[in-house]
C-alpha positions in Angstrom: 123.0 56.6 6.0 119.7 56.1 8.2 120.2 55.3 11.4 120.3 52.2 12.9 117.7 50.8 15.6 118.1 47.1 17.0 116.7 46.9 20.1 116.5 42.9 21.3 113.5 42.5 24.1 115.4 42.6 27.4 116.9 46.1 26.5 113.5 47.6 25.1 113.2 49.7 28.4 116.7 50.7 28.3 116.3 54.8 28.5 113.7 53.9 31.6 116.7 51.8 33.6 117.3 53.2 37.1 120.5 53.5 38.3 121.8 52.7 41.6 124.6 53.8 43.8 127.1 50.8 45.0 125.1 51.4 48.4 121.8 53.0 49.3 122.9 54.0 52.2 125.5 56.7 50.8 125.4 59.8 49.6 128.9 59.8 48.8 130.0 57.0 46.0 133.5 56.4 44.2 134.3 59.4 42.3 132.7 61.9 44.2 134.5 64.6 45.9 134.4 65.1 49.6 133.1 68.2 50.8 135.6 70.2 53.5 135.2 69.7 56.8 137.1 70.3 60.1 137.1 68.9 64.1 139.8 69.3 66.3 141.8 66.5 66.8 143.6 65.2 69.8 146.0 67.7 69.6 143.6 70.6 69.7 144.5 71.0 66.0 141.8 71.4 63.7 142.2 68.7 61.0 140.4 67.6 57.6 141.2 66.8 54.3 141.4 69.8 52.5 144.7 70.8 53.5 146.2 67.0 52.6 145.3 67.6 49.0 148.2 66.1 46.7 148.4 63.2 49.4 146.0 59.8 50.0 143.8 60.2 52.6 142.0 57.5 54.8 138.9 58.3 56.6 137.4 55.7 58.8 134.2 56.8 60.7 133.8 54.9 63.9 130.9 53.4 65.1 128.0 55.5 67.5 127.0 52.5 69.4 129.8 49.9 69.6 133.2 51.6 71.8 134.7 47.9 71.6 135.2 47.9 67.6 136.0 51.9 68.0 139.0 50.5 70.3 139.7 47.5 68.5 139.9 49.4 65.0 142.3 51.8 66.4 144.5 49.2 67.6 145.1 47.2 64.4 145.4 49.9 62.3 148.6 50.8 64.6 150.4 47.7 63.0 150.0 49.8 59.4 150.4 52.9 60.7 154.2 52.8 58.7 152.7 51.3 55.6 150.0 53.9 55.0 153.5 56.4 56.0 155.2 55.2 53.1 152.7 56.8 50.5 152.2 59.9 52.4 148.6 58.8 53.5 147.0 61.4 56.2 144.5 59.0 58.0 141.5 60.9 59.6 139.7 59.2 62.0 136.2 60.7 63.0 134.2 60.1 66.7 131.1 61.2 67.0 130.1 60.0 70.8 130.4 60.5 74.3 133.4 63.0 75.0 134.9 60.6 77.9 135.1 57.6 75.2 136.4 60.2 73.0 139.7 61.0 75.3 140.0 57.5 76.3 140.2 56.9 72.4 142.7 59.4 72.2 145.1 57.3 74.3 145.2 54.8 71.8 147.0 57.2 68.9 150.7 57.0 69.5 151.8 59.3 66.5 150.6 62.4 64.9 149.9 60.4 61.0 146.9 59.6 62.8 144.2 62.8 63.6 141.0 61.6 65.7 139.1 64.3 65.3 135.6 64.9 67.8 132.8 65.4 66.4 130.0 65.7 68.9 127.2 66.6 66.7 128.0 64.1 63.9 127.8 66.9 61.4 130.7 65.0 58.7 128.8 62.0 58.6 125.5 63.6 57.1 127.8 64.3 54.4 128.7 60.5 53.8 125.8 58.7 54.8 121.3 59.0 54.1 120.1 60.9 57.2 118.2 59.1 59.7 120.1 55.5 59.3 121.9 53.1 61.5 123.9 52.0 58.7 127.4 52.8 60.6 125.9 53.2 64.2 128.1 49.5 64.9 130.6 49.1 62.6 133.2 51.6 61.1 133.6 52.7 57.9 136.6 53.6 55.8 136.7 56.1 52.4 140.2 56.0 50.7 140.6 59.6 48.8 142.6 60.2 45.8 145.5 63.1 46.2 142.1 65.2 44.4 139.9 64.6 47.8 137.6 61.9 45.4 136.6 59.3 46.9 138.4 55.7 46.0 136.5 53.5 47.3 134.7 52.7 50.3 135.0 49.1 52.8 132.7 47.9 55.7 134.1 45.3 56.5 133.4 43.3 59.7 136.8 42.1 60.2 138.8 45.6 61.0 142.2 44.1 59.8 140.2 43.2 56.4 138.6 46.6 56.3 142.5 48.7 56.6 144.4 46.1 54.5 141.9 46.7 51.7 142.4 50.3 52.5 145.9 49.8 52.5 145.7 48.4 49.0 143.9 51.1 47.2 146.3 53.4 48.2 149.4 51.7 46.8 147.2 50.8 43.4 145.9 54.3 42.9 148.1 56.8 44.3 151.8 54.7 43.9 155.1 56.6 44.6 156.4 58.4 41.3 159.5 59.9 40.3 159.4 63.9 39.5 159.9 64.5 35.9 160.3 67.9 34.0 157.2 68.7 32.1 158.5 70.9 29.0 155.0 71.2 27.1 151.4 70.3 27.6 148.3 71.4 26.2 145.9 73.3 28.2 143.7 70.1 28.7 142.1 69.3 32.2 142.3 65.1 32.6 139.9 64.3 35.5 140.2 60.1 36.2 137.0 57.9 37.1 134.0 60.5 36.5 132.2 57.4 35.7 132.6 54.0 36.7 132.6 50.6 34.5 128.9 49.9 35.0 127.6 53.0 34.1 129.7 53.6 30.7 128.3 50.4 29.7 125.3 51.3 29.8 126.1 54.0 27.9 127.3 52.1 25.5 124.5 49.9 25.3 122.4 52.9 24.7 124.2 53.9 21.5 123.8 50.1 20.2 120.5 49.1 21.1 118.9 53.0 20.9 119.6 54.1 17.7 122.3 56.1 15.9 123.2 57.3 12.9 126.4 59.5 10.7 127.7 62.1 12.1 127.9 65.1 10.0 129.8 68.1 10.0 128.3 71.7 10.4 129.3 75.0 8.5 127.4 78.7 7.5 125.6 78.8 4.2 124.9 82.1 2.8 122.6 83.3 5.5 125.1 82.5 8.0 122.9 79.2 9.3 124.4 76.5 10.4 123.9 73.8 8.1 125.1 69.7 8.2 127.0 67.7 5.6 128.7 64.9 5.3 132.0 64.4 4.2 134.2 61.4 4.6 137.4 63.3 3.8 136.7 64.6 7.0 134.6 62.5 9.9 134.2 59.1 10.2 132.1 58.7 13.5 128.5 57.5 14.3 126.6 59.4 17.3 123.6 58.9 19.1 121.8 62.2 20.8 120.6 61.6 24.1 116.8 62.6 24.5 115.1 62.9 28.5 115.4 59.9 30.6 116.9 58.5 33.7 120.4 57.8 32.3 120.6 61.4 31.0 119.4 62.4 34.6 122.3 60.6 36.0 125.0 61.1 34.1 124.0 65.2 33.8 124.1 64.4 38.1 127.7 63.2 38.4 128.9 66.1 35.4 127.5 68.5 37.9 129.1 66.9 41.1 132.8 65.8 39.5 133.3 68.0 36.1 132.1 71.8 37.2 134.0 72.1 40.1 136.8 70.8 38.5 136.7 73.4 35.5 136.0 75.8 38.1 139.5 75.4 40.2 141.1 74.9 36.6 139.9 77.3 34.7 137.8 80.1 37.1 135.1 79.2 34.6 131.8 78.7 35.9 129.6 76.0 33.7 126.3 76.9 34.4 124.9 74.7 30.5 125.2 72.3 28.5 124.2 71.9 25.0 123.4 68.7 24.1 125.1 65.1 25.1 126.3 62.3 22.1 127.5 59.6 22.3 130.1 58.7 20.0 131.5 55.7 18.1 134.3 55.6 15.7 134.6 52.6 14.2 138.0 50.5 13.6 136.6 49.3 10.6 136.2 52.3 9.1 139.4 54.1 10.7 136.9 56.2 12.4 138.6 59.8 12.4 138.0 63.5 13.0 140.3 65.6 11.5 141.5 68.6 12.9 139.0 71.5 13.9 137.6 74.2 16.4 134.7 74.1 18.3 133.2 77.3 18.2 134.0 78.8 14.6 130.8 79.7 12.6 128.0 81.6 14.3 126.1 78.5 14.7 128.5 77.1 17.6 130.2 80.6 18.6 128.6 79.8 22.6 130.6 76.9 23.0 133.1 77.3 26.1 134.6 74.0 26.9 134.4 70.7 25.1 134.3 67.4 27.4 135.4 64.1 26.0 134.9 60.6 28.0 135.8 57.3 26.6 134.0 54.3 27.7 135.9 51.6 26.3 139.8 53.0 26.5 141.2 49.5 26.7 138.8 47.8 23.9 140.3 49.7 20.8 143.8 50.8 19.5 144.6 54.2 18.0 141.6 56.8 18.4 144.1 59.1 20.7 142.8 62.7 20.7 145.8 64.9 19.5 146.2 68.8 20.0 149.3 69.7 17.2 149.5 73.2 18.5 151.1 72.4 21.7 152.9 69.4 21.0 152.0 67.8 17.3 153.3 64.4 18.8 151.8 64.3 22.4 148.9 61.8 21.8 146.1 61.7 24.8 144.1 58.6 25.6 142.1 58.7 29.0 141.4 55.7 30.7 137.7 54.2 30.3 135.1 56.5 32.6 137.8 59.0 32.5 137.4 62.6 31.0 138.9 64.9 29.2 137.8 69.0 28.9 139.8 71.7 26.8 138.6 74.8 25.6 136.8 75.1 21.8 139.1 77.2 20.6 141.7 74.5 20.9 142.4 72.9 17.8 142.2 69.3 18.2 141.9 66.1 16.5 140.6 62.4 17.1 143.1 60.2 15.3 142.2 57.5 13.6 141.0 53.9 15.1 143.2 50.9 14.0 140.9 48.2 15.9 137.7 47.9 17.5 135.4 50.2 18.3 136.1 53.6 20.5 133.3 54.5 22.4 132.8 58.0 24.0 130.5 60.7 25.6 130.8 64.2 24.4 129.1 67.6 25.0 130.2 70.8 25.4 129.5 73.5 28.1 129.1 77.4 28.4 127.4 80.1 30.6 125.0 83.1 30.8 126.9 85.4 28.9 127.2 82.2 26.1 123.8 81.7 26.7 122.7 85.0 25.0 124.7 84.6 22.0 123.6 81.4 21.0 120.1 82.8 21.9 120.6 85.7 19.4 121.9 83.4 16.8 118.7 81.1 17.6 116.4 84.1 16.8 118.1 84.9 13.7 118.2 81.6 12.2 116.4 79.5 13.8 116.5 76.0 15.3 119.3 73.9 13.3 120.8 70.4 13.5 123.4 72.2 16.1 120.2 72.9 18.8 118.4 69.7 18.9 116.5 69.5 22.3 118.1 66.8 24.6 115.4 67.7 27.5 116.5 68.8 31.2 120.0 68.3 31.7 119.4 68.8 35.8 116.6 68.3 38.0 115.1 71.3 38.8 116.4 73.2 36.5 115.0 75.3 33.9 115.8 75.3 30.1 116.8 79.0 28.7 114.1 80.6 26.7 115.3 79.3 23.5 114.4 75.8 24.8 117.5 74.4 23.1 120.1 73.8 25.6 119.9 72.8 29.1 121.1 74.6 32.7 123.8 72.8 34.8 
């Protein structure tokens, strides 16, 4: 099957697209993690989020230039201070002027769920916010964390009492109260929620339709050992689009770095340092789009491959299309949420089951490091450029491509 091109004239300049952050004025968005910090609070305790991991956490920066909303903001959030206890949340409150204000703040907190901590040289907020701006200099602004230390969401509101009952309402919605339950098998799968939002897996999506895409084939070794593609339907039924250099590839290659490495890092002590290639995937419900079962990384061709990575884009537009791995549990059946990913080693076998209706969309690539690096680059000199190392360009800004020039640093 050729592939299919239909790009109408308002998406012509899709690959050329820039894409913003919810607000220009942040450097950290919903889905990032927060990088550690730690002040002293009014306690003398040194407090941050890092050690509230597995808990919600609220941080609400207050205001440089405005010690009557600083007060006020403390005040009203007194009235939820029980609320917020009721789902564990540790609520961090950072001050960043005058050490007098600072103390007479301190007179305000009436229990230790809340930590003021001082930070006189407004170090924590040069994490949050684009240096040299007034954006919170008069107002305050909250970040609601996941139990992960990911950022939630984010509120600015004007009315304080607005600005914690939003807060408030994340927290119940994302990080609700759950019974324990026994866990008696799992596969060794890492599930990592909202690595991209709504907005930008539509775009991805849009990409695939409107950018060109054609079969997906299978690979195996011919004689010579190369890697060679075929199709067979017994097999795969899936469409995929390879994405080439552009802003969107920029981006996404961006938030992998900042909310899938680390991850695999603490979950795996592996470090990612590339990628080969990103596709994104359709399997169609008119076709019961399918992979059957397979490895990763099984013919010389594809022996570099560490990790695979998996995120759908449309979870809750298709029924079916669960990704199954029989070897540790042949009837656990794995669906991620849309923008949310999955990453399990290649030498897991694993299967995408069949689509019943609509269309599953998803994003795949797969990721290894130096040592990888030099046996694919052996393979490459041996055989050759294949189907398997089609350049995708710079999967980082400044980065360098390895010498083979077909795979990309992280």
């Amino acid at each position: 099957m050729s592939a299919v091109k239909n790009t109408p004239p308002n998406l012509e300049k899709l690959a050329e697209v820039s894409f913003l952050y919810p607000d220009r004025n942040l450097k950290l968005v919903p889905g990032d993690p927060v990088p550690p910090f730690g002040y002293n609070d009014q306690l003398g305790v040194k407090e941050g989020p890092r050690p509230y991991a597995g808990k919600p956490v609220l941080i609400s920066f207050l205001p440089l230039h405005n010690d009557e909303k600083s007060f006020s903001f403390l005040r009203t959030l007194r009235a939820y201070e029980g609320r917020f206890a009721e789902f564990g949340t540790k609520i961090l409150i950072v001050y960043s002027g005058k050490e007098k204000i600072y103390k007479d703040l301190c007179k305000e907190i009436k229990s230790d769920a809340i930590s003021l901590l001082f930070d006189p040289k407004d170090k924590a907020r040069e994490d949050f916010f684009k240096t040299n701006n007034q954006y919170a200099s008069h107002t305050v602004v909250s970040f609601v964390l996941d139990v992960n230390n990911r950022i939630l969401s984010y509120f600015t509101d004007s009315i304080l009492e607005d600005q914690i009952w939003k807060s408030l309402c994340d927290v119940i919605r994302y990080c609700p109260q759950e019974l324990s339950q026994q866990i008696k098998s799992q596969a060794p799968v890492l599930l990592i929620p909202r690595v991209l939002d709504q907005n930008t897996c539509q775009q991805v999506i849009n990409l695939w339709k409107y950018g060109g895409h054609g079969e997906s084939g299978s690979m195996r070794s011919d004689e010579n050992g190369k890697l060679v593609g075929y199709i067979d339907y017994g097999r795969k039924r899936r469409e995929d689009h390879f994405m080439k250099r552009g802003p969107l590839k920029t981006q996404l290659s961006n938030i992998i770095k900042k909310r899938v490495v680390p991850e695999v890092k603490k979950a795996f002590c592996f470090d990612i340092t590339r990628i080969e290639d990103y596709k994104i995937a359709c399997y169609r419900g008119d076709d019961k789009g399918f992979f059957r079962q397979h490895r990763d990384n099984q013919n010389p061709g594809t022996a570099h491959r560490r990790f695979a990575m998996t995120i759908n884009l449309n979870a809750e537009e298709y029924e079916g299309g669960h990704l199954k791995f029989a070897e540790y549990g042949k009837h656990h059946l794995y669906k991620p949420g849309t923008g949310d990913a999955v990453i399990f080693g290649c030498s897991v076998l694993h299967e995408a089951m069949p689509v019943t209706s609509g269309d599953r969309f998803c994003l795949l690539a797969f990721f290894y490091d130096e040592a990888a690096k030099d046996v694919r680059k052996e393979y490459l000199r041996k055989m050759g450029a294949g189907h398997e190392t089609k350049i995708v360009g710079k999967a980082l800004d400044k980065l360098k491509s390895d010498e083979s020039g077909s795979a990309d640093n992280i």
